[in-house]
N, C-alpha and C positions, 0 to 999 in steps of 0.2 A: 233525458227521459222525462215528458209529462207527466205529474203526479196523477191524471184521471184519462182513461179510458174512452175514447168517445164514441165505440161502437153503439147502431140502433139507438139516436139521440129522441127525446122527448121532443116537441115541437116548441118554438118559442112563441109564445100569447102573451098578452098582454097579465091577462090572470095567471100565466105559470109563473111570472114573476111576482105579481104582488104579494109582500109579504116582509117580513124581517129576514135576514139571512144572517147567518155569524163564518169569519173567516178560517178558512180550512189552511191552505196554502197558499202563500205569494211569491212564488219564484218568477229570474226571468229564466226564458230559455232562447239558445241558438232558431233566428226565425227560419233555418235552412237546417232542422235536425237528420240532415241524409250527412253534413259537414261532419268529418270523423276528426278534424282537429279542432272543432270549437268545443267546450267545456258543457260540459250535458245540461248543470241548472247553475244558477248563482239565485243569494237569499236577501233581495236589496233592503231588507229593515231584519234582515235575520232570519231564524228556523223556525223564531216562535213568536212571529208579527201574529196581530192580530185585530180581529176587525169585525164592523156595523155592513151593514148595508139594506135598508128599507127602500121597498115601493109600495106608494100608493095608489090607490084608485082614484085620483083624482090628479095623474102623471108626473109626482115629485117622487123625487130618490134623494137621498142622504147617504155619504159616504164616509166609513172616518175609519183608516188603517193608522195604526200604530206599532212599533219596535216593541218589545215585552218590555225594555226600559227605555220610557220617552226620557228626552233632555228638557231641561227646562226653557231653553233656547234650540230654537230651531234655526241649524244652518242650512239645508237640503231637504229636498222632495223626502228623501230617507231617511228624514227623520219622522217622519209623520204624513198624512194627508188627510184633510177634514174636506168636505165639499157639499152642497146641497145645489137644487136645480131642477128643471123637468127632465123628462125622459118617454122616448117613445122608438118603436122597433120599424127599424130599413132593412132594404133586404139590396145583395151587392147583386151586381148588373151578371146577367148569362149570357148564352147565344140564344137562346128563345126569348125577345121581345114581347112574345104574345100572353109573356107569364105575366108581365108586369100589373096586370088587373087582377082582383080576385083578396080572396081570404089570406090571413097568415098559413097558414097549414098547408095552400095550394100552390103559395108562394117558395116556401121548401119540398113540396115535393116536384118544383121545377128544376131544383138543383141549386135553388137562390141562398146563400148564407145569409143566415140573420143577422142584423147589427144591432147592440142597443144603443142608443145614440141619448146622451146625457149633455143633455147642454147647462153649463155651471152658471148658475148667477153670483153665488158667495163660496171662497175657498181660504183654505188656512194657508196658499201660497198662491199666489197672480198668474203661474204657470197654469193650472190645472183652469182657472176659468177660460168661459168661451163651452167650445167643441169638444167634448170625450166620447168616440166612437170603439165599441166593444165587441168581434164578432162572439155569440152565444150561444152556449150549447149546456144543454141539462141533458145530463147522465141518465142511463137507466135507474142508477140509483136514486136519484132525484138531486145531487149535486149540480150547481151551476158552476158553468167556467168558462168569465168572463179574461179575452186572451185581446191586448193593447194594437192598435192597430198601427202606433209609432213604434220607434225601438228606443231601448234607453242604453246611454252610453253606462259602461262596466269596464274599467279599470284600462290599459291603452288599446285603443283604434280596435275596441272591440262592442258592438252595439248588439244586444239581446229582448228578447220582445217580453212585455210583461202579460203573463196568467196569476190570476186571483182565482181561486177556487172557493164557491162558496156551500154553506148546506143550513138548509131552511130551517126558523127556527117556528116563526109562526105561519099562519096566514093570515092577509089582510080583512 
């Protein structure tokens, strides 16, 4: 079960993202949730991870999730993730061609899922630099929920996709 709803989404701009965001939930979940024998969520830093996430107008983002009790050494991704970088929004490929021109707003309503696409220049582990692609989606509520476009492996020859759920705390 996804912790957020994504009926009637908000559009993604570049301004609905600016801002601080503080972390809701980080679960992964099954990338095939119709599968009745994969396990509904798993909690890779726990139930009570928690977390940053800025963008600015000027296309840096900052990210820093944490376990409610970090270790003083980090052996894994799960223990932590810090990251900083730019960041700007793609949109994944349709059967209409002719959408690829035009505004964000016109871009979704071709049916194009939005990406936020975070490319890392400094991170708290070598993994996470490079390419971090996010498709996005802001709630009616106005939560955002940024869902991993890899899968992360979870315990044997079971791989689940990671959702961060975030909710605004300023704006930019």
């Amino acid at each position: 079960m996804s912790p957020l709803p994504t009926p009637n989404p908000t559009s993604i701009t570049k301004s609905s993202l600016i801002g601080a965001w503080t972390l809701i939930s980080y679960i992964a979940e099954p990338p095939n949730p119709q599968d009745n024998d994969a396990p509904t969520h798993y909690y890779p830093m726990g139930p009570d991870a928690r977390g940053t996430l800025v963008y600015t107008p000027d296309d840096q983002v900052t990210v820093s999730v944490l376990p409610k009790v970090a270790k003083k050494v980090w052996e894994n991704s799960n223990d932590g993730v810090m990251y900083a970088g730019r960041y700007w929004i793609e949109y994944s490929s349709s059967e209409d061609d002719d959408a690829g021109d035009g505004d964000e707003r016109r871009q979704q309503q071709h049916g194009r899922v939005p990406v936020v696409h975070h490319e890392v220049d400094m991170a708290s582990s070598v993994e996470f630099e490079g390419s971090q692609k996010r498709e996005a989606v802001i709630s009616p509520d106005g939560r955002l929920r940024l869902s991993g476009s890899g899968l992360l492996e979870v315990g044997m020859e079971q791989k689940m996709k990671p959702v961060l759920v975030w909710e605004r705390v300023s704006r930019g």
